[in-house]
C-alpha positions in Angstrom: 0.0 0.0 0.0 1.1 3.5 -0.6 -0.5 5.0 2.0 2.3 5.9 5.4 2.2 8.0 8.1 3.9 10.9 5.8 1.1 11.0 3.7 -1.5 10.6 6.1 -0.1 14.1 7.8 0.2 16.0 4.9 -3.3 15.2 3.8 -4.4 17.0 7.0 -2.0 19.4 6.7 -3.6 20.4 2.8 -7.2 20.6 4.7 -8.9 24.2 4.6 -8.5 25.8 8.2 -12.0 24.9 9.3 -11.4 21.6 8.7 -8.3 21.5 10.5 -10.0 23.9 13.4 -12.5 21.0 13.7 -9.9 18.3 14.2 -7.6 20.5 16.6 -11.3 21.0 18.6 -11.6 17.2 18.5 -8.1 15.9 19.3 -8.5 18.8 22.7 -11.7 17.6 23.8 -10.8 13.8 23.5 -7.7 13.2 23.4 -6.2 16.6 25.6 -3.7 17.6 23.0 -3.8 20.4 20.2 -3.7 18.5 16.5 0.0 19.9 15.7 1.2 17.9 18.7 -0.5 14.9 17.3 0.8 15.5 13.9 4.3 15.1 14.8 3.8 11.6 16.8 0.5 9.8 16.5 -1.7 11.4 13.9 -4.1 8.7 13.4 -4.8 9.5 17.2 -6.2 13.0 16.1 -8.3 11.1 13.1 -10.1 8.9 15.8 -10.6 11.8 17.9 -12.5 13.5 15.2 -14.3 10.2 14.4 -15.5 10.2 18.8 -16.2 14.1 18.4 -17.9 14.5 15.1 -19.8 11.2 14.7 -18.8 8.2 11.8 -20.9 10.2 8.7 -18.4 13.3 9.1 -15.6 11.1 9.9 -16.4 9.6 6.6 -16.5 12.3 4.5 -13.1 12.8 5.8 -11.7 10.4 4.6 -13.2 10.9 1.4 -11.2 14.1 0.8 -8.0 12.4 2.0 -8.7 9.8 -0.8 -9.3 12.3 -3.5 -5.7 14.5 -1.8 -4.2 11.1 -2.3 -5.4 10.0 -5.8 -3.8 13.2 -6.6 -0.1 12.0 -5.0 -1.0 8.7 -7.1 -2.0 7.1 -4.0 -5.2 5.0 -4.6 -6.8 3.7 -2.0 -10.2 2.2 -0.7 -12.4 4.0 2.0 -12.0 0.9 3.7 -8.3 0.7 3.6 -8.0 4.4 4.4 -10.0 3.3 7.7 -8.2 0.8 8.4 -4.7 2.2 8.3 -6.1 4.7 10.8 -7.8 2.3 13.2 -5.0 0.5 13.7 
């Protein structure tokens, strides 16, 4: 699979401010740290957050934009897969 850790982060990284607002709001109230902090060791951490704060129909539209961000990196991957590589 093509899909790492240093992809995952700059997919969030390339999200518009309110998005990324949202996910720093989610990774505070769950997890007690602000999303940068997550970035830079366990960023699938903040993703889950965001999936407990915001319910699994946002969470999945997530990861539809990180899909499309990484069809365009030549990255092509299945919702499903996506998930799972965060889950884990």
């Amino acid at each position: 699979m093509c899909l790492d850790k240093e992809k995952l982060v700059a997919a969030v990284e390339n999200l518009s401010p309110p998005l990324k607002a949202l996910i720093n709001i989610a990774t505070l109230r769950i997890v007690g740290r602000p999303l940068e902090q997550l970035l830079e060791t366990t960023p699938r951490e903040a993703l889950k957050a965001f999936l407990q704060f915001a319910g699994p129909h946002n969470y999945q539209l997530l990861l539809r934009i990180f899909q499309q961000q990484l069809a365009k990196q030549k990255c092509y991957v299945t919702l499903e897969e996506l998930d799972r590589f965060i889950q884990r």
